[in-house]
C-alpha positions as CSV (number, residue, x, y, z in Angstrom):
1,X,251.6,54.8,-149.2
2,X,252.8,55.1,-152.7
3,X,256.0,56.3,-153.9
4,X,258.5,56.6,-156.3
5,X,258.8,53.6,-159.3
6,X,262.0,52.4,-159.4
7,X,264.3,49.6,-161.5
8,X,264.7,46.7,-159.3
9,X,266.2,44.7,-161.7
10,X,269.6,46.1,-162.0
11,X,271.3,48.0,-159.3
12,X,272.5,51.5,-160.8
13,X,276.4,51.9,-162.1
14,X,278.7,54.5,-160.8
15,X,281.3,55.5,-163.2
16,X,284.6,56.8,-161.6
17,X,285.6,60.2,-162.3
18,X,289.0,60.9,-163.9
19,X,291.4,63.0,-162.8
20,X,293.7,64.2,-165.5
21,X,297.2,66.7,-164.1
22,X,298.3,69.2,-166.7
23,X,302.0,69.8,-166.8
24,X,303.3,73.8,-168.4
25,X,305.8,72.4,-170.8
26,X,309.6,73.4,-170.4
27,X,311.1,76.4,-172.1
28,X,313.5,75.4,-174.8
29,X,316.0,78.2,-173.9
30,X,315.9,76.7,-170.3
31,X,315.3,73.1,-170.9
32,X,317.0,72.7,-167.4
33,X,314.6,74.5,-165.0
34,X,311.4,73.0,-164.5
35,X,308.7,75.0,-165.0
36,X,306.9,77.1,-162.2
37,X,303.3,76.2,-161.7
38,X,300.5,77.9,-163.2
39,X,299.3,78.0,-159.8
40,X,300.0,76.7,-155.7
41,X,296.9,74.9,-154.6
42,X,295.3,76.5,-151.4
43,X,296.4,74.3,-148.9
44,X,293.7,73.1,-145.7
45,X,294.5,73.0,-142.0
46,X,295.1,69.8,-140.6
47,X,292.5,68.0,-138.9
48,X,292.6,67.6,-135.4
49,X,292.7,63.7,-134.5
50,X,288.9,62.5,-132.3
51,X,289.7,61.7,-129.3
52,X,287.3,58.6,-127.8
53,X,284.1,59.9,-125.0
54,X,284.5,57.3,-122.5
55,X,281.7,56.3,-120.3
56,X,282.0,56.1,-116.6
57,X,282.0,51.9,-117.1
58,X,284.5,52.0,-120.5
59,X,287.4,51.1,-120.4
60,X,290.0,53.6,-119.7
61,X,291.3,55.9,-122.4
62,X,294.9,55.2,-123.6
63,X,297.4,57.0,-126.1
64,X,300.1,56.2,-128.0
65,X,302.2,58.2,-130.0
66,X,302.2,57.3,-134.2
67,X,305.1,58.9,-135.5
68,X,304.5,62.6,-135.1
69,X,300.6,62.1,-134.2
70,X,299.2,61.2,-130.7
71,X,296.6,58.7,-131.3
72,X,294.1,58.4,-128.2
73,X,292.1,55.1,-128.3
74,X,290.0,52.9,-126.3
75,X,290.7,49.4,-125.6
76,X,288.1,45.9,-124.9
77,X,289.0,43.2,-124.2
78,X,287.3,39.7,-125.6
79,X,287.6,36.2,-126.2
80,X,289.1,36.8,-129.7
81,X,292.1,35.8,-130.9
82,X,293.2,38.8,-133.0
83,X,293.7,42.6,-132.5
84,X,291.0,44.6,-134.4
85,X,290.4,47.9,-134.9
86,X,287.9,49.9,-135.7
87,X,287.8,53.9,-137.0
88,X,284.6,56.0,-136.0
89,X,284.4,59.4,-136.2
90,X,284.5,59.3,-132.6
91,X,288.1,57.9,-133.0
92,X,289.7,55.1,-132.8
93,X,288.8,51.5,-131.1
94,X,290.8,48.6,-130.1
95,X,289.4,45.2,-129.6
96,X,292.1,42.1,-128.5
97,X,292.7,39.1,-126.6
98,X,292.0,39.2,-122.7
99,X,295.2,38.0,-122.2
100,X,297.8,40.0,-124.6
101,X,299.8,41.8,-123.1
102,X,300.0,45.6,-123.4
103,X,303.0,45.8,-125.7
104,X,301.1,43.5,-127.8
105,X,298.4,45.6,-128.6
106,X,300.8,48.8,-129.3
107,X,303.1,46.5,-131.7
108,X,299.8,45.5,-133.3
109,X,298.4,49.1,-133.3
110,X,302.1,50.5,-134.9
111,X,301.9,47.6,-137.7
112,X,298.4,49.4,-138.8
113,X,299.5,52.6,-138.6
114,X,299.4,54.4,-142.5
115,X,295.8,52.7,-142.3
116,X,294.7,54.0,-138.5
117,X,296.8,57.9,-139.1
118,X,294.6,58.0,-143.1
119,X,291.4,56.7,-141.6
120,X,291.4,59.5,-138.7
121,X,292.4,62.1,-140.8
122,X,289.2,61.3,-143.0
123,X,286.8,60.8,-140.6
124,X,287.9,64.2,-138.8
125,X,287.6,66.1,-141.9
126,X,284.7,64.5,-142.7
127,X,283.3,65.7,-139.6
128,X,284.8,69.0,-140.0
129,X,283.3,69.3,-143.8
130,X,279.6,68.0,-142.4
131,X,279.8,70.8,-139.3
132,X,280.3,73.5,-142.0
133,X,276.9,72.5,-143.2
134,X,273.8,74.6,-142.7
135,X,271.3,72.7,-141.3
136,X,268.1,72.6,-143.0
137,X,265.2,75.2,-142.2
138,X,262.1,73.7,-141.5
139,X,259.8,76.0,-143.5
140,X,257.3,75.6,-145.9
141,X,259.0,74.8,-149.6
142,X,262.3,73.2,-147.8
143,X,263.5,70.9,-150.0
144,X,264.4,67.5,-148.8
145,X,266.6,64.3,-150.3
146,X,264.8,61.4,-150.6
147,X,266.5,58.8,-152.4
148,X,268.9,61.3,-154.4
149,X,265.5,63.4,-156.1
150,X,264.4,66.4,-153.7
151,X,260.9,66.4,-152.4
152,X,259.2,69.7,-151.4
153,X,258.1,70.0,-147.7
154,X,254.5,71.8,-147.5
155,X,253.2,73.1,-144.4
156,X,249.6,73.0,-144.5
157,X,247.4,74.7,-141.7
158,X,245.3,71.6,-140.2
159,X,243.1,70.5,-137.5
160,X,244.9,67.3,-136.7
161,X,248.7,66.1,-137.4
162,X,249.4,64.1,-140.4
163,X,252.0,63.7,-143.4
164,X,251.0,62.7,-147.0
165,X,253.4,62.2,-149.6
166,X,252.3,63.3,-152.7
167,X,254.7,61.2,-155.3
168,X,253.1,62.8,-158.4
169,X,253.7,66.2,-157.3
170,X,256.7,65.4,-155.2
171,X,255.7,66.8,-152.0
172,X,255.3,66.0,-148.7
173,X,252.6,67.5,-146.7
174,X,252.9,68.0,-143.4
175,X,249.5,69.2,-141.4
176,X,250.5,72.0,-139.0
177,X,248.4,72.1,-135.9
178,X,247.9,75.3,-133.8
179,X,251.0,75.6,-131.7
180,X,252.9,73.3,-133.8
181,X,257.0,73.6,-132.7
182,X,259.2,73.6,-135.1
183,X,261.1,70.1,-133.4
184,X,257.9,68.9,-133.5
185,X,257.5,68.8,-137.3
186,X,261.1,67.5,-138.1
187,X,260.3,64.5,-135.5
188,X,257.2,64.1,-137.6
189,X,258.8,64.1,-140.8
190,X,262.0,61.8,-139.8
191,X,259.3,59.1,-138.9
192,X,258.1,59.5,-142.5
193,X,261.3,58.7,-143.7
194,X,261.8,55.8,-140.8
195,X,259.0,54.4,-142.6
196,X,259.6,54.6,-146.0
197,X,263.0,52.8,-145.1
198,X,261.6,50.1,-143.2
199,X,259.4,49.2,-146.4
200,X,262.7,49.7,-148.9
201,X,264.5,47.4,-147.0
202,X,262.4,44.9,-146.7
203,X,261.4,45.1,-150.7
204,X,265.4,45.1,-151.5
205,X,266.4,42.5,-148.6
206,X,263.4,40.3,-150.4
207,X,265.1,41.0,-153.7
208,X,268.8,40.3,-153.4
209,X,268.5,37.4,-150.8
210,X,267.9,34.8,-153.4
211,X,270.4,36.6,-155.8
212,X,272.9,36.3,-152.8
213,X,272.1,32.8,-152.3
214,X,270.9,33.3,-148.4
215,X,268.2,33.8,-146.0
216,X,268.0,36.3,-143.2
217,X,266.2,36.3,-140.0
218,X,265.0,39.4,-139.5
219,X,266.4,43.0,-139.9
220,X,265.7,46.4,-138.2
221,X,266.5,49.9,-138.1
222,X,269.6,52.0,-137.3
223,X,270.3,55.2,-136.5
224,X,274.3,54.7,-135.9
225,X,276.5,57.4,-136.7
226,X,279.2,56.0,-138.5
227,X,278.1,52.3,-139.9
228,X,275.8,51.6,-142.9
229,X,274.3,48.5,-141.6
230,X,275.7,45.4,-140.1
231,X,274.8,41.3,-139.6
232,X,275.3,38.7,-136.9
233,X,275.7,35.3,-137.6
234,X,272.4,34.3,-136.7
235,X,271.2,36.3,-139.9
236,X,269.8,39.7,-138.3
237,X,270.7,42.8,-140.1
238,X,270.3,46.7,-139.7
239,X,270.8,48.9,-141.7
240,X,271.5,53.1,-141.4
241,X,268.2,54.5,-142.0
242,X,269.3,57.7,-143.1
243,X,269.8,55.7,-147.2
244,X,266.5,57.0,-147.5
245,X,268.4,60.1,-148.4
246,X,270.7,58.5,-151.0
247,X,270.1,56.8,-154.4
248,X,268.4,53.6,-154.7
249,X,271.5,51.9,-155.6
250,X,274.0,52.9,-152.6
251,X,271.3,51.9,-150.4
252,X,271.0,48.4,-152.7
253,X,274.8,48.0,-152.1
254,X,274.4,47.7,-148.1
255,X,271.7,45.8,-148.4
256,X,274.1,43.3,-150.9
257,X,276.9,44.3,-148.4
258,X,275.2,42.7,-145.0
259,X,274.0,39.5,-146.7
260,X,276.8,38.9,-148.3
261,X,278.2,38.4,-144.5
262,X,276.0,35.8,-144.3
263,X,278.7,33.5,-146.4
264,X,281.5,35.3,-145.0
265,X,281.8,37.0,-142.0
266,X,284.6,39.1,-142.5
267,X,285.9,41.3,-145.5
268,X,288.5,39.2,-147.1
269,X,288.6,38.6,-151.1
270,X,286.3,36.0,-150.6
271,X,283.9,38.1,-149.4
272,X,283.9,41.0,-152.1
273,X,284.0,38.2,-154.7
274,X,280.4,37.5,-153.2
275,X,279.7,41.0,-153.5
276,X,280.9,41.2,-156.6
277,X,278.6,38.7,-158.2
278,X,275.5,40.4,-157.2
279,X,276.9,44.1,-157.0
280,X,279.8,44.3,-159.5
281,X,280.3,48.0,-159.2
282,X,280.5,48.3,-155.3
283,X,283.8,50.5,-155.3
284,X,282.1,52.5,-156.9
285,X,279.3,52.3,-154.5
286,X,281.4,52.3,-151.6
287,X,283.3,56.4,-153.4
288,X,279.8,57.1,-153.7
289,X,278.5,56.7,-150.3
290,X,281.8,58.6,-149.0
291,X,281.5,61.4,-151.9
292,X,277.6,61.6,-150.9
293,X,278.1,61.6,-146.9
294,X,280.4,64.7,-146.9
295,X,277.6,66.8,-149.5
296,X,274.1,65.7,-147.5
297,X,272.5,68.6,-146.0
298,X,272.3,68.3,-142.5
299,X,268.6,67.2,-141.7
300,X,268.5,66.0,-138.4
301,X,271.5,67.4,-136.3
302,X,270.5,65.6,-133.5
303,X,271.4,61.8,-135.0
């Protein structure tokens, strides 16, 4: 299957946009007012915090109150020696030591607080922003991202099931057999992009592993709802299928991202130094994959 060329060479720059505030200057008859503002900024409703699903075998759900805010979370235990937390859009999820006490895990929780209150508030008006979204009608000339260009989807009348991508004419064909559901062709169309992924990955894990300086094991698919990709120290990675969607170089930033955990396994300065070397741009890779979640059209409601 053919498709796009790319640059594999370099990974793509983001440049960060500037924000520039313009002040009304002060009357010289009233140098001691300050001026009234050209005009109030519409102001948006506050998101409500997530509150954790818990499973009939998770653990219980707890709350604790942050200042004016009533956090819910969900605390595991395990054998590590820290607290660590970790913000989903499902909310918020404590990991510490079997053995500390409750009132250590609040203390550690009310230390992190600024960080926990801002990352909720994102996520839940992330959430909020993505639910606003249409989702995408699967008729013929929908147009669809794949990897930041939009392809055209063509329904085509058929005898038998198939889907083509045409990169010359940027289209993918879809055959449409009789009684054809509508579920039946986005399911057919999301394994064309599980595939095209499955090969990207592989070409880019093949191309920044030696730039990196490491070797992984093996790497798979995922379909997780709030991480990129991720690595054990054993060297398997997977990585967020969905990239497909997004331009070459946000998806060559995760793939830099996970085997950079490979000669640190955490996200200390060390660790961005190594991602620096091969990926110097990756705050601007990291606004970029924010900026681009909140704007994707929703495709598959379902994930």
């Amino acid at each position: 299957m053919t498709s796009p060329q790319t640059d594999a060479s370099q990974p793509e720059l983001f440049a960060q946009e500037l924000f520039a505030a313009f002040k009304p200057a002060a009357s010289p008859t009233a140098p001691h007012k300050a001026p009234a503002p050209l005009f109030k900024a519409p102001t948006r409703p506050t998101p409500t915090l997530p509150v954790p699903p818990v499973g009939p075998n998770d653990a219980p759900l707890r709350k604790i109150q942050l200042g004016s805010h009533t956090v819910h979370y969900v605390l595991r235990r395990s054998a590590r020696r820290s607290h660590g937390f970790m913000i989903s859009d499902e909310g918020l999820h404590v990991t510490s030591p079997r053995r500390a006490p409750l009132d250590d895990v609040e203390r550690a929780i009310r230390a992190k607080q600024n960080w926990i209150l801002t990352k909720l508030f994102e996520r839940s008006e992330r959430r909020s922003m993505r639910a606003e979204r249409a989702p995408v009608a699967w008729v013929d000339g929908a147009r669809l991202p794949y990897l930041d260009a939009d392809i055209v989807l063509r329904l085509q009348e058929a005898a038998r099931s198939h889907c083509v991508f045409d990169p010359e004419a940027r289209e993918l064909r879809v055959g449409v057999t009789p009684g054809l559901e509508e579920w039946q062709i986005r399911e057919r169309v999301k394994l064309w992009f599980q595939g095209e992924a499955r090969r990207l990955f592989g070409e880019r894990l093949d191309l920044y592993a030696p730039r990196v300086g490491v070797t992984y094991s093996a790497f798979a698919l995922s379909s997780a709802g709030t991480r990129w990709g991720s690595c054990t120290v054993t060297g398997n990675i997977r990585l967020n299928w969905k990239l497909v969607h997004y331009p070459l170089a946000l998806l060559d930033y995760v793939v830099v991202h996970e085997l950079a955990h490979l000669r640190e396994m955490n996200h200390s300065p060390a660790f961005w130094a190594v991602v620096g070397e091969v990926f110097p741009d990756y705050e601007g890779a990291k606004a970029g994959l924010k900026k681009r979640s909140i704007e994707m059209p929703v495709l598959f409601p379902d994930d």
